[in-house]
C-alpha positions as CSV (number, residue, x, y, z in Angstrom):
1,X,0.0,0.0,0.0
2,X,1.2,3.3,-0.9
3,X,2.3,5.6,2.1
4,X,-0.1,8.2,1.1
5,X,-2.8,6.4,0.6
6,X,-2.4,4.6,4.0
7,X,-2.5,8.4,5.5
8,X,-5.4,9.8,3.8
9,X,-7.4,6.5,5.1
10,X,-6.4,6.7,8.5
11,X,-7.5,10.7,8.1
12,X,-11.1,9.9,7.0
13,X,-11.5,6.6,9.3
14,X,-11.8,10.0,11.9
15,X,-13.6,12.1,10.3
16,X,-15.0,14.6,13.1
17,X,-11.7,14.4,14.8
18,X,-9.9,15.0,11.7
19,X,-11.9,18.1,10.5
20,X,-11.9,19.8,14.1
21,X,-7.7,19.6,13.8
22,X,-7.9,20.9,10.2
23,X,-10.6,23.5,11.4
24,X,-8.3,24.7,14.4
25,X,-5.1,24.7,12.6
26,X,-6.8,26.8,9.6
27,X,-8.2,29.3,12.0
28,X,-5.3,30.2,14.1
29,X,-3.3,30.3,9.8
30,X,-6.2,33.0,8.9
31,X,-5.7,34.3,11.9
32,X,-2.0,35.6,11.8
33,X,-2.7,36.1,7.7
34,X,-5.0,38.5,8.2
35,X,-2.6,40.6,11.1
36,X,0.3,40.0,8.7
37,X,-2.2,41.7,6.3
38,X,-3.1,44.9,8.4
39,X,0.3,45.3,9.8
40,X,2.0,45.0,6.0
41,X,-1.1,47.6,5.3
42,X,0.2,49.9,8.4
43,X,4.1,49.6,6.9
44,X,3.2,50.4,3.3
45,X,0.6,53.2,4.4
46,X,3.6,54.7,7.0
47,X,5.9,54.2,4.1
48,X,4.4,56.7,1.5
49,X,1.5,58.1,3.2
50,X,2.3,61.7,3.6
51,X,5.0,61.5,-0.3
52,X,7.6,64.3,0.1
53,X,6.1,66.8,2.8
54,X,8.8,66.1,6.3
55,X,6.9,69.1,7.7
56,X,3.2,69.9,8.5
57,X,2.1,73.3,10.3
58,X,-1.2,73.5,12.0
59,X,-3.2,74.6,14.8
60,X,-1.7,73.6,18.2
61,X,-2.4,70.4,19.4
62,X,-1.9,66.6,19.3
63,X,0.6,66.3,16.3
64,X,-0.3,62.5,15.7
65,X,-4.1,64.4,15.0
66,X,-2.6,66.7,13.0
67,X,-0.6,64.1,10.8
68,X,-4.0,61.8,10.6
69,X,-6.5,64.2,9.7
70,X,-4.0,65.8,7.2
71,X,-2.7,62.7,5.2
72,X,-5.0,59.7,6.2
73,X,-8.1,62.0,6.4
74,X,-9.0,60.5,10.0
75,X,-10.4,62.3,13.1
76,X,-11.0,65.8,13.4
77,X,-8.6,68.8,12.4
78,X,-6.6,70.4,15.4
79,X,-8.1,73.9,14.0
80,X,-7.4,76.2,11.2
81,X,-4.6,78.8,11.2
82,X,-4.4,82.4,9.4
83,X,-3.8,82.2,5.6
84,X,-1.6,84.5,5.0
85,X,1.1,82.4,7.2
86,X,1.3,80.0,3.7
87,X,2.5,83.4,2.2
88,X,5.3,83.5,4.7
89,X,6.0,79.9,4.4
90,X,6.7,79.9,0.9
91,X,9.0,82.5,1.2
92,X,11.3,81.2,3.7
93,X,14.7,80.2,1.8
94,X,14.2,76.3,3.0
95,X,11.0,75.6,1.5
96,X,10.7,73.8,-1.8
97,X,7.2,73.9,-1.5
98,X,3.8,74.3,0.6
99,X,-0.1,74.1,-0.1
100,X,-2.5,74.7,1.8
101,X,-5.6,72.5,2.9
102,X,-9.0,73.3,4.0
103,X,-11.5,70.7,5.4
104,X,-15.0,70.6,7.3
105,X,-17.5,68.9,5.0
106,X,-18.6,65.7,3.7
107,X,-20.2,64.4,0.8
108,X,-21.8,60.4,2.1
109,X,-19.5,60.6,5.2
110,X,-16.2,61.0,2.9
111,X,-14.2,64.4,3.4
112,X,-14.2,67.0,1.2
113,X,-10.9,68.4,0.9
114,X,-9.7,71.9,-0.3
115,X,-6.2,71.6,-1.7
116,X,-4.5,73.5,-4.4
117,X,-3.6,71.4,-7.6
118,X,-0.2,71.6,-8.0
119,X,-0.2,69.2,-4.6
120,X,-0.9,65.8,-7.0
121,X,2.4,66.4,-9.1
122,X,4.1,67.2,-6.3
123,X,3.3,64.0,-4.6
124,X,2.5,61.6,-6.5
125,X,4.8,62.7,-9.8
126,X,4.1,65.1,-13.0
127,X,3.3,62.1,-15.1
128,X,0.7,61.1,-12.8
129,X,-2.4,60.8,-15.3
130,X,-6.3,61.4,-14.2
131,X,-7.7,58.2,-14.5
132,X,-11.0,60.2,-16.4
133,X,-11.5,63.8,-17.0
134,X,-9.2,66.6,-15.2
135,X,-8.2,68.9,-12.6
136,X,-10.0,71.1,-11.0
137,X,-9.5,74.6,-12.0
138,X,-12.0,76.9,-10.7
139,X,-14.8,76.9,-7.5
140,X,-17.3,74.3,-7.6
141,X,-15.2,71.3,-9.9
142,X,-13.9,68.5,-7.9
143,X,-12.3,65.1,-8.4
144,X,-13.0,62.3,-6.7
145,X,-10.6,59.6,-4.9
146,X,-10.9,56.0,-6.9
147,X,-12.2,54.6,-3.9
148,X,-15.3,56.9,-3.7
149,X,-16.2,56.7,-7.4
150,X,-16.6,52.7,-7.0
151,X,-18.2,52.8,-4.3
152,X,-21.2,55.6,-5.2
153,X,-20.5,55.3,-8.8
154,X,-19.7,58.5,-9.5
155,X,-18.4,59.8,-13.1
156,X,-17.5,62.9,-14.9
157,X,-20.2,65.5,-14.9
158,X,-22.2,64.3,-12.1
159,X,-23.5,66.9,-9.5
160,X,-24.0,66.6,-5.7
161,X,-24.5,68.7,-2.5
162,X,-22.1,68.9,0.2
163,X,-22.9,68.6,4.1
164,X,-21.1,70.2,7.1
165,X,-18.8,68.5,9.2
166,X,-16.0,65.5,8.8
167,X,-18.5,62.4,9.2
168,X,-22.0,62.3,7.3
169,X,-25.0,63.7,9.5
170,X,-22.4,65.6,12.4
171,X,-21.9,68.9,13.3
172,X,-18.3,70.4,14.4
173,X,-19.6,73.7,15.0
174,X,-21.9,75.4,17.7
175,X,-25.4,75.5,17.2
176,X,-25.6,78.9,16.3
177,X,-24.6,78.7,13.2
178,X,-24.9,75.6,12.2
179,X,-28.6,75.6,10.5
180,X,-27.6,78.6,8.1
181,X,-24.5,76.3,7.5
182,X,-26.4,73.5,6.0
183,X,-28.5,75.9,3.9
184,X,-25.6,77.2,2.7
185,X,-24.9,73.7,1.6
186,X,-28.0,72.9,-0.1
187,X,-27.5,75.9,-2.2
188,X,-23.4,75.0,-3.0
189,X,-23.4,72.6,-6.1
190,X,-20.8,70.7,-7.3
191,X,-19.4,69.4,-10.4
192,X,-17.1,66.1,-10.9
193,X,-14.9,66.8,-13.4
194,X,-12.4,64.3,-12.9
195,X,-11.4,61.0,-11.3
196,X,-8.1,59.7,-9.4
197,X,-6.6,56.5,-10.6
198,X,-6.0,54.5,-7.6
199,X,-2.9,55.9,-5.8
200,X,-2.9,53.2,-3.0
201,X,-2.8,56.1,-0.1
202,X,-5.6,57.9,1.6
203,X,-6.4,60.4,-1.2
204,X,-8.7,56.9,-2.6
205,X,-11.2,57.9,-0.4
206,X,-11.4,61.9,-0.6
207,X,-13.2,64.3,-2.7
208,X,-10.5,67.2,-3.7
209,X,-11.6,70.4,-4.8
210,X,-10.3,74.1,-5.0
211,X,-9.0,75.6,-1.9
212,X,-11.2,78.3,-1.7
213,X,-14.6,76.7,-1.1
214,X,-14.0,76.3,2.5
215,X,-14.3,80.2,2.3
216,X,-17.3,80.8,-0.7
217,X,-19.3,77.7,1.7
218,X,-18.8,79.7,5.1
219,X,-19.1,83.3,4.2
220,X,-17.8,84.0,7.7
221,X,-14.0,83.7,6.4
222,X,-13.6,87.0,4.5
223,X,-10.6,89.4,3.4
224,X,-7.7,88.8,6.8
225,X,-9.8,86.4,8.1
226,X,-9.4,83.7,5.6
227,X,-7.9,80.7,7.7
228,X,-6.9,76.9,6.6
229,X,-6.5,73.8,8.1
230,X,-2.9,72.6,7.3
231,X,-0.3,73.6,5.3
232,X,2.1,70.5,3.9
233,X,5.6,72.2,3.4
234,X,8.2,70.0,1.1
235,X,11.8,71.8,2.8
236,X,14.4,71.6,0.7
237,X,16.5,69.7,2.8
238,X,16.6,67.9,6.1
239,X,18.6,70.7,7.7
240,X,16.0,73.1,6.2
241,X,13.5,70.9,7.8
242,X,14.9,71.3,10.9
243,X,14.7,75.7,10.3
244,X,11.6,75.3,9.1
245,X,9.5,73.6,12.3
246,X,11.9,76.1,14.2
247,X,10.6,79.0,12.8
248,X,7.1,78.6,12.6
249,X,6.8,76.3,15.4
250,X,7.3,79.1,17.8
251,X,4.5,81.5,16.2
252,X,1.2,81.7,18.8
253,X,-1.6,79.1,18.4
254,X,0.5,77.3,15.6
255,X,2.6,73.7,15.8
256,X,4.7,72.7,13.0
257,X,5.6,68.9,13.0
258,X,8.3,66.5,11.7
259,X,5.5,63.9,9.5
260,X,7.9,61.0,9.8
261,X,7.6,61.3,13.8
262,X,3.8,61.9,14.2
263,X,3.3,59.4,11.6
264,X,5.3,56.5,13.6
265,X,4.2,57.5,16.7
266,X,0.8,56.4,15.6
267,X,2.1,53.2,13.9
268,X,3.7,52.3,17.4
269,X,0.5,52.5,19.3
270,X,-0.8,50.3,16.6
271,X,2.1,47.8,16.8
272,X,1.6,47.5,20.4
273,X,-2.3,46.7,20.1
274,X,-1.1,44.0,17.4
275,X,1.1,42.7,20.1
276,X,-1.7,42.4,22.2
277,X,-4.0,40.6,19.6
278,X,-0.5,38.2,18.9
279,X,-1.6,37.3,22.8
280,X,-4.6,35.9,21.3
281,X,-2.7,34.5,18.1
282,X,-0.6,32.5,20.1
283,X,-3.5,31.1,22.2
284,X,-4.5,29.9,18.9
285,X,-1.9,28.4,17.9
286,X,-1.7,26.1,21.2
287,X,-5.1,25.1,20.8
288,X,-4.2,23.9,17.5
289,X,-1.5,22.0,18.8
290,X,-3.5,20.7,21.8
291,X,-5.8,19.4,19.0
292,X,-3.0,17.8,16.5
293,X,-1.7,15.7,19.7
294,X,-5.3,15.0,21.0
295,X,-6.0,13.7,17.4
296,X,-3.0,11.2,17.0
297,X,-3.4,10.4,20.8
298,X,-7.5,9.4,19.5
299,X,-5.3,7.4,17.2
300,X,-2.7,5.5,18.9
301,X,-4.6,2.5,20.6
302,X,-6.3,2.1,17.3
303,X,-2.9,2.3,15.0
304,X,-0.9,0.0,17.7
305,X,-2.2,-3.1,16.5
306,X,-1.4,-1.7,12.6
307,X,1.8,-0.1,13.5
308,X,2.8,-3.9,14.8
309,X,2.0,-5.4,11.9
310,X,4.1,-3.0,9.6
311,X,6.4,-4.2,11.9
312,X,6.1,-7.7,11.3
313,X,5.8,-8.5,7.5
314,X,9.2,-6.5,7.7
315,X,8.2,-2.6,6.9
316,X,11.5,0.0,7.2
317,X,11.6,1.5,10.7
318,X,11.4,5.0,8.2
319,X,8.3,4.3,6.5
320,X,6.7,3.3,9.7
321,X,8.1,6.6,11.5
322,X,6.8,8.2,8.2
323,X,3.7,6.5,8.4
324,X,2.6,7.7,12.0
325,X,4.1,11.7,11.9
326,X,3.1,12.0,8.6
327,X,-1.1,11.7,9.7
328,X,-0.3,14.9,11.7
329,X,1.6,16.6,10.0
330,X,-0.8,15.9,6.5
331,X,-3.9,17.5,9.1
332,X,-1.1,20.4,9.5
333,X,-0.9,21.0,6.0
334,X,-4.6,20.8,5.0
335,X,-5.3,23.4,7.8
336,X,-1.8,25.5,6.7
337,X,-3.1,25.5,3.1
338,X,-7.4,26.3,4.0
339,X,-6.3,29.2,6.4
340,X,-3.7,31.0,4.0
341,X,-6.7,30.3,1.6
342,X,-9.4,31.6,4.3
343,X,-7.3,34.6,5.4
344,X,-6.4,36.2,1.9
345,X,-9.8,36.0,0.9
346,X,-11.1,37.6,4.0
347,X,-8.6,40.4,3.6
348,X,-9.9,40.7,-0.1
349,X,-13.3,40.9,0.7
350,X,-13.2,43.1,3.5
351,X,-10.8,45.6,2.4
352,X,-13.4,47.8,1.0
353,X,-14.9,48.2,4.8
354,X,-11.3,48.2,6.3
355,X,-10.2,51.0,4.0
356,X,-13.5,52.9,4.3
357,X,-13.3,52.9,7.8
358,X,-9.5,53.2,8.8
359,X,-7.7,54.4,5.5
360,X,-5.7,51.2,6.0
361,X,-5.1,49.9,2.2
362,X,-5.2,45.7,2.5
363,X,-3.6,43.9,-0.6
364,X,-4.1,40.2,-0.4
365,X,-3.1,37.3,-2.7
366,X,0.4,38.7,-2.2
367,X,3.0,36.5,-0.4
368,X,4.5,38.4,2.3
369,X,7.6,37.8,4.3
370,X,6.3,36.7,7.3
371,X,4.2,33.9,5.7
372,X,6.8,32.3,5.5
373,X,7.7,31.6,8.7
374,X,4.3,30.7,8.9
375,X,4.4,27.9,6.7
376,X,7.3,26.7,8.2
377,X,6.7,27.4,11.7
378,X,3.0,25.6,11.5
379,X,4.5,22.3,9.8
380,X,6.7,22.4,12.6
381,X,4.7,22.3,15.2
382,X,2.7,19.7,13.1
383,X,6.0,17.3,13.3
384,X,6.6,18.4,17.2
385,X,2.9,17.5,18.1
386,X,2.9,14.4,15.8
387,X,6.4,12.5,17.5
388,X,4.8,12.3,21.3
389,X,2.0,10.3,19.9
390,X,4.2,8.4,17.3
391,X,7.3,7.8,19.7
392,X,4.3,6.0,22.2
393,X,2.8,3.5,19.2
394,X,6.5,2.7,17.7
395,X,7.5,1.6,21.6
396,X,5.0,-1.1,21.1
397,X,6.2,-4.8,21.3
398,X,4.4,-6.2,18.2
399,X,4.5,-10.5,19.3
400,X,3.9,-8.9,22.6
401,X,1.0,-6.9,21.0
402,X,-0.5,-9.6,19.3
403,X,-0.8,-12.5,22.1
404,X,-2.2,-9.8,24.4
């Protein structure tokens, strides 16, 4: 009899016991798939989420809120500063560049972001191409994000109404105002004239338009009192970097960040709650053990009487070693191979909702380094569970055996 064939029916002789060891070990494989997912997500989204701009100036207050609200368009700005400090900025002898960004309003709970044109070359590069239409060159045209055109189904020349505040049906103003606010929205139309191809940052899930509707939509910001939310300054160096947060850092009412540090200051309180879910991981992955020995355990009085006669009619001590390791580890493998299976997909189909909600782009069906330790590490412990079990049957005395 062939060696896998004497496997697979020693597999479905226990059938129950045999799918509850496949179900565990593919569980705990999803599992860790789906954090290697997210955290490969956090790496790449860290890596290029805020492009060339080491320096971000805003309203005082938590910096990692600043760098969230202003590259991964999460939580709620920190405040607005003057305008007319972009006109200094762009003046000062470090600065390679700076645009301005105004935010505040929604459009089906996605932000609506003010932010001068020449930010997309800048970014993302000059040969960048719209994936339809074009930019936005005067009050009332937006493009939309990639993301948000799938999703609502937007296209070029569609028309909508904006509404007030970062999430769909709030309010980040005082009720005073905040009725002639929304009228003011009913009345404020505008125009798609262009979609994003997918740039694999944030931006998928924004609406851009010109800078200056913040001010034509609240007719409170007139003349001097024009005010913005951020301002994303490219220095022209690392040591201008340095001048730059300096200087404007020190102004009244105003912060001016390094992006690198607010933005891995976040990704470290995220590490440290995947830490705490690889608490959970590894609980997993114990059970699944506990179930591979528990399994071949199920097995041994029943293959002791087998494992004798192999003995007997003369079988190599290998291909009986083989025969009795090999069960568990071929229940490891089954799992291994269903939970890299089950996690990819459920990456794929719930990236949609992930990146809706968090920003956090998930790309499965790509084979990341640390699944490779998986692999490896759950055949492993297939072959550490499986020799206990195996080491107890072998022991056997097969004449013994057989008088008994």
């Amino acid at each position: 009899m062939k060696l896998f064939t004497l496997l697979w029916r020693n597999v479905i002789h226990r059938k129950m016991l045999s799918l509850l060891t496949i179900f565990s070990v593919a569980v705990t494989v999803a599992l860790v798939v789906f954090l290697l997912l997210c955290s490969n997500g956090v790496e790449q989204g860290a890596e290029k989420g805020y492009g060339p701009f080491e320096v971000t100036i805003g309203a005082k207050g938590s910096a990692s809120q600043l760098a969230l609200n202003t590259y991964y368009h999460i939580g709620a700005p920190t405040g607005n500063v003057p305008y007319k400090l972009l006109e200094d900025i762009r003046k000062d002898e470090y600065v390679d560049r700076a645009y301005a960004m105004t935010t505040g309003d929604n459009y089906n709970g996605f932000p609506i972001v003010g932010m001068e044109p020449e930010y997309f070359a800048t970014r993302y590069g000059a040969d960048k191409q719209m994936a339809q239409g074009k930019l936005y060159d005067k009050l009332g045209d937006t493009i939309v994000g990639a993301h948000i055109a799938n999703s609502l189904g937007l296209h070029v020349g569609d028309k909508f109404q904006g509404a007030h505040g970062l999430v769909q049906g709030t309010d980040d103003d005082d009720d005073g105002d905040a009725a002639g606010e929304h009228d003011q929205h009913h009345s404020f139309t505008y125009t798609v004239v262009g979609i994003l191809p997918p740039l694999m940052t944030s931006d998928d899930r924004a609406v851009f338009t010109t800078l200056d509707y913040a001010w034509a939509v609240h007719e409170s910001q007139q003349g001097d009192k024009k005010e913005v939310t951020t301002i994303l300054v490219k220095p022209k160096s690392l040591l201008g970097a340095q001048s730059i947060k300096t200087k404007f850092g020190q102004i009244s009412n105003v912060q001016a960040i390094y992006t690198s540090k607010a933005v891995a200051d976040v990704v470290n309180v995220v590490d440290k709650g995947t830490q705490a879910l690889s608490v959970v991981t590894v609980i997993c992955i114990l059970l699944a053990a506990g179930s591979i020995v528990l399994s071949l355990i199920a097995a041994v009085n029943e293959r002791k009487k087998d494992v004798g006669l192999l003995r007997l009619i003369g079988k190599s001590k290998r291909f009986i070693w083989v025969s009795l390791i090999g069960e568990g580890v071929l229940l490891t493998f089954i799992g291994l191979i269903c939970g890299l299976l089950v996690g990819h997909a459920g990456g794929y189909l719930s990236r949609e909702a992930v990146f809706e909600y968090s920003g956090l782009q998930i790309q499965s069906w790509h084979f990341m380094p640390g699944e490779g330790m998986l692999v490896v590490g759950t055949l492993l412990i297939g072959v550490l569970a499986s020799v206990g079990p195996a080491l107890q049957a072998y022991r056997v005395d097969p004449l013994q055996l057989f008088k008994s």
